[in-house]
N, C-alpha and C positions, 0 to 999 in steps of 0.2 A: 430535582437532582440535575446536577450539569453534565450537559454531554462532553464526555472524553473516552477517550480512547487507550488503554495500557495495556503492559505486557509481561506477563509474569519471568518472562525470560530475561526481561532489563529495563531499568528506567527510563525517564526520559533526560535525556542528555548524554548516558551514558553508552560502553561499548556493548555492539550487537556480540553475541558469543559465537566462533567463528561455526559452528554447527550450523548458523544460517546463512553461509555467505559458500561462496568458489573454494573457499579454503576447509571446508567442512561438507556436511551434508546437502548443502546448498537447494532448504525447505523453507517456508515459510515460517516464522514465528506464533505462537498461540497470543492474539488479541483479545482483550479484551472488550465490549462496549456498552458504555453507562449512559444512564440518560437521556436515551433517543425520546426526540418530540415528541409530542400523541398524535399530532399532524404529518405527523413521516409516513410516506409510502413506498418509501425503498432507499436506499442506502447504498453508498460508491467510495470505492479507495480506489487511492493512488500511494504510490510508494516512490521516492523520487531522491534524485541522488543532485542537488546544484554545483559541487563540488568537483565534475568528471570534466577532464581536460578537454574533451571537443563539445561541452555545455551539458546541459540539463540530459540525464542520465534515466530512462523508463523504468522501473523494474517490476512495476505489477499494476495492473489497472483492473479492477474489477465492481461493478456495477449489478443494477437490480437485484439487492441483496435484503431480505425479507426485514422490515424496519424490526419485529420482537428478533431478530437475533442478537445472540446477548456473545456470542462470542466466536470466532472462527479457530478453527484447531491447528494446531501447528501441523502441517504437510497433508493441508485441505483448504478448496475452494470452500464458501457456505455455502448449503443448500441450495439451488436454484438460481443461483446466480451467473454471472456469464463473466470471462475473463478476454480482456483481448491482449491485443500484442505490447511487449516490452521492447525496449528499444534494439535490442537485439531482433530484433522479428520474428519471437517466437510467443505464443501465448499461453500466460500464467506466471508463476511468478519467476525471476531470477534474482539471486543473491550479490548485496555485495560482495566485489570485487576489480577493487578502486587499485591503482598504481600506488607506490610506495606514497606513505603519507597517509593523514586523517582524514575520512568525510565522514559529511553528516548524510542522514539516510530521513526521510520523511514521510512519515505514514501519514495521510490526511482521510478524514471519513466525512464524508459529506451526506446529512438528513435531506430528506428530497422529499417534497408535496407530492409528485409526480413517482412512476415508472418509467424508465428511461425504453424509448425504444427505438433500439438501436442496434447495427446488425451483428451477429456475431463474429467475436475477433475485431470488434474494432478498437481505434487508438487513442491514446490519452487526449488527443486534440479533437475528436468527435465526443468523447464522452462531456470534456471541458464545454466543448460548445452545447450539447444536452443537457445539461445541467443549467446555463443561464438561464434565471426568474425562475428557478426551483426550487433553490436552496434557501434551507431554512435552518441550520445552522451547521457549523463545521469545527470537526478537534482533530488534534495534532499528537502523534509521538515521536519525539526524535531521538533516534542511536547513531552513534557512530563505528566505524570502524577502521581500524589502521592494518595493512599488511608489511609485512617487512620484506617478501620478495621482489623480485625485481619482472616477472613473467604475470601482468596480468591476462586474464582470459575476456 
């Protein structure tokens, strides 16, 4: 089976529902995930916005997440797993909430040989760097979202 990752809330390509963004309840989405290696030993998302005016946008990074989990709940960490900070400098997840106009939102799940250790709360650029010569495969889902105000948070 191939590793991917989906979301019963929305396809890929399509808009997040604002329930998971600043303009709603502003929780994480219920993921799906298929097909993790039999070689994985833990598992790491990133959730990441390219689209945000002063660059590459954090919104959730979380790591050492038990390779059998088959799925994370919408407005939950997985088990045992550890979250650090989004670019906001807070940790866990935050929701889109982009300036007028479209972005895309990217969830990436990375299968890992290894368990990442690393300290708590840390940021998508330690986890990136923990993760080199460990990955053994990676899936993608991407949403978008549009706001029509003019007051992002």
């Amino acid at each position: 089976m191939e590793f991917k990752l989906t979301s019963p809330a929305f396809n890929h390509g399509s808009q997040i529902p604002s329930k998971y963004t600043c303009d709603g309840e502003n929780i994480n989405p219920h993921l799906v995930i298929h097909g993790v290696p039999e070689r994985a030993k833990s598992l790491a998302l990133l959730m990441e916005d390219p689209d945000a005016p002063a660059g590459l946008w954090v919104h959730w990074v979380v790591w050492d997440i038990l390779p059998e989990t088959k799925e994370i709940g919408e407005h939950t960490a997985p088990n045992g797993a550890w979250e650090g900070f989004n670019s906001g400098g807070e940790q866990g997840y935050v929701g889109p909430c982009p300036p007028p106009g479209t972005h895309r939102y990217f969830f990436r799940l990375f299968a890992l040989d290894s368990r990442l250790k690393l300290p708590e709360a840390s940021t998508k650029e330690a986890l990136e760097a923990a993760m080199v010569g460990h990955i053994l495969a990676t899936a993608e889902l991407m949403g978008t979202y549009a706001r029509t105000n003019e007051a992002p948070l």
